[in-house]
C-alpha positions in Angstrom: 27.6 169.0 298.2 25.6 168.8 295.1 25.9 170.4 291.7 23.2 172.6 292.6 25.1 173.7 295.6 28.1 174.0 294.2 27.1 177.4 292.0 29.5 179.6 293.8 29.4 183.2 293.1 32.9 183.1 290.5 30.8 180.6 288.9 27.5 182.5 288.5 29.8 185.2 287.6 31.5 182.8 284.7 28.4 181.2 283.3 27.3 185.3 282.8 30.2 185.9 281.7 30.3 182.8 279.2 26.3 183.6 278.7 27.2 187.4 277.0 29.6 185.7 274.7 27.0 183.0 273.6 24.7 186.0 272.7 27.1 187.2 270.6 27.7 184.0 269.1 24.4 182.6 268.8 23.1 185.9 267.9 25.6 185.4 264.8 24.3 182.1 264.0 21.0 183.0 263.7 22.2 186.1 260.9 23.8 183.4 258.8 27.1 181.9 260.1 26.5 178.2 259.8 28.2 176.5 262.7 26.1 176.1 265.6 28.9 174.8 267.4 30.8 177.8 267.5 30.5 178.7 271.0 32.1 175.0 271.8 34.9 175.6 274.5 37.3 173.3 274.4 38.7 172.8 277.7 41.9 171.0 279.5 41.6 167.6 280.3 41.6 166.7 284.5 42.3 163.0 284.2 40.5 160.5 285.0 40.6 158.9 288.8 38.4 157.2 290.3 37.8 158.6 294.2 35.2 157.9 296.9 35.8 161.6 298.0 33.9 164.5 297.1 35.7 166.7 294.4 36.0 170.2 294.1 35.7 170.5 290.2 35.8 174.5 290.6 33.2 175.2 288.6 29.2 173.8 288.4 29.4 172.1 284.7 33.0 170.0 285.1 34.1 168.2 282.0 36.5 166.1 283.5 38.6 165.1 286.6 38.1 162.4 289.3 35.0 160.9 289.4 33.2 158.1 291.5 33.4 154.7 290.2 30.1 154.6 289.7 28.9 156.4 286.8 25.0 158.3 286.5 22.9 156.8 284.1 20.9 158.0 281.4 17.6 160.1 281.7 16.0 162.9 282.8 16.7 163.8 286.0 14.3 166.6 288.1 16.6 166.0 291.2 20.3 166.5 292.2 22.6 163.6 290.9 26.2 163.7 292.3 28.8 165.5 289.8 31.2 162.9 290.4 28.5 160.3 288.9 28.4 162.6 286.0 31.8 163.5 285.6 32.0 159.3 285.1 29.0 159.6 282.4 31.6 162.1 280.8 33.9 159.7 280.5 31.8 156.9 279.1 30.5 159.0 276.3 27.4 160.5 277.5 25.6 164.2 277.3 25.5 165.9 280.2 22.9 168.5 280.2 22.0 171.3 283.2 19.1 173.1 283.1 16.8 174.9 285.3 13.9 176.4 284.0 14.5 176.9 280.3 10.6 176.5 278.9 8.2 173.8 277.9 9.7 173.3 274.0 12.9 172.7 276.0 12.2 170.5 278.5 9.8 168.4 275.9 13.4 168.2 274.0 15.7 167.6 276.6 13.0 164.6 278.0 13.0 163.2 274.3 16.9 162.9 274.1 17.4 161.8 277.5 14.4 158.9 276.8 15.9 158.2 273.0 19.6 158.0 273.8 20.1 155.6 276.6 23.4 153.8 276.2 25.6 153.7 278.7 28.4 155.0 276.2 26.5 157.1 274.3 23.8 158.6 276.4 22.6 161.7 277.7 21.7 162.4 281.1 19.5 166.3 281.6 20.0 167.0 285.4 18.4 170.3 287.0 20.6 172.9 288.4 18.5 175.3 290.3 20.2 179.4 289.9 20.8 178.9 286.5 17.0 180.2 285.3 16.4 179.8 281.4 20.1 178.9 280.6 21.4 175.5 279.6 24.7 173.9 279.9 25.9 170.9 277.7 29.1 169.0 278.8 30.8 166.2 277.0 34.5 165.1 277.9 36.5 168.1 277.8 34.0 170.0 275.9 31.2 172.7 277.3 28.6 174.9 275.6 26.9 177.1 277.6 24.2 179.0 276.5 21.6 182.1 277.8 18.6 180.3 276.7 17.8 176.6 274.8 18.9 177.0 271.1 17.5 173.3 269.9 19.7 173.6 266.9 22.9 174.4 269.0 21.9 171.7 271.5 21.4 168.8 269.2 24.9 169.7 267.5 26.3 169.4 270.7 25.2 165.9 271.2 25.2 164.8 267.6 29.2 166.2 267.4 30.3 164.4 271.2 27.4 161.5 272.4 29.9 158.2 272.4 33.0 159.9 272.0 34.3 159.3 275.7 38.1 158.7 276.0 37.2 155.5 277.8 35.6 153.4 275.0 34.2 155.6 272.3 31.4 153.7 270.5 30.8 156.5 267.5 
C-alpha cells in the first residue's frame, strides 16, 4: 500500500482539521506576524528501524518510524514512492513534500527545489499524493507543516529551517 492509498478517512479528516488551523495561521502571517513557521508541528519521535515490512505509520505524511533500508532519493516525483523509502529520506535530512494539484507557480517551485537540492543528506524529494487537491504537506524528521494551499514563503522556511538536519548525520 502506497502513500496515496494510505489517505484513510481519520486522515482526510486530520489534514482538514490541521488545514482550518493553517488558515488561521497563515491568514495571520500574511496581516503581519512574522514567522512563517508558525504552523510547524512538532511531533514525537517513532524511532528509527530498519524493516522489510510494510508499516502502518497511521497517518499519510509520517515523520518518523521504521523505514526500509533503502532510502528515496531526491526529485520530483509525479508517481507513488514507498513511504518507508521516504520515512528513510527523513532520516537522512531530506524534504519531504506531498502535493497533489496545488497550481502551476507551485509545482514550477516545488520542481526547482527538488532539481536544486539533491544531496542525499540534505535533499528534497516532492511526491504526489492524489486526495489531497491544492494542499501541500512538508515533512522533515519529526516536524510537519501542513497547509490548505502552497504559501512559497512558508514552504521555503520549512526547508531552509530542517533540509540536512536528519538525526542520522546532520550536514547543516
Amino acid at each position: 500500500m502506497g502513500v496515496a492509498e494510505t489517505i484513510s478517512r481519520a486522515s482526510k479528516a486530520a489534514l482538514a482539521g490541521a488545514a482550518s488551523a493553517a488558515i488561521v495561521i497563515l491568514a495571520g502571517t500574511a496581516q503581519g506576524q512574522d514567522d512563517p513557521l508558525a504552523a510547524v508541528q512538532t511531533l514525537p519521535d517513532q524511532g528509527a528501524q530498519h524493516t522489510s515490512d510494510q508499516v502502518d505509520y497511521g497517518n499519510s505524511f509520517p515523520t518518523s518510524g521504521s523505514h526500509s533500508p533503502t532510502p528515496a532519493p531526491p526529485g520530483f516525483y509525479t508517481d507513488r514512492v514507498p513511504a518507508e523509502n521516504l520515512v528513510h529520506a527523513l532520516e537522512h535530512g531530506n524534504i519531504v513534500i506531498y502535493y497533489d494539484q496545488p497550481g502551476e507557480a507551485a509545482i514550477t517551485a516545488l520542481r526547482g527545489w527538488a532539481q536544486q537540492y539533491q544531496g542525499a543528506l540534505d535533499g528534497v524529494i516532492a511526491v504526489r499524493v492524489r486526495g489531497i487537491g491544492r494542499g501541500i504537506a512538508l515533512t522533515a524528521w519529526n516536524k510537519r507543516l501542513i497547509s490548505p494551499e502552497f504559501d512559497e514563503q512558508a514552504a521555503f522556511a520549512f526547508i531552509d529551517a530542517f533540509r540536512g538536519r536528519g538525526p542520522e548525520r546532520q550536514v547543516r
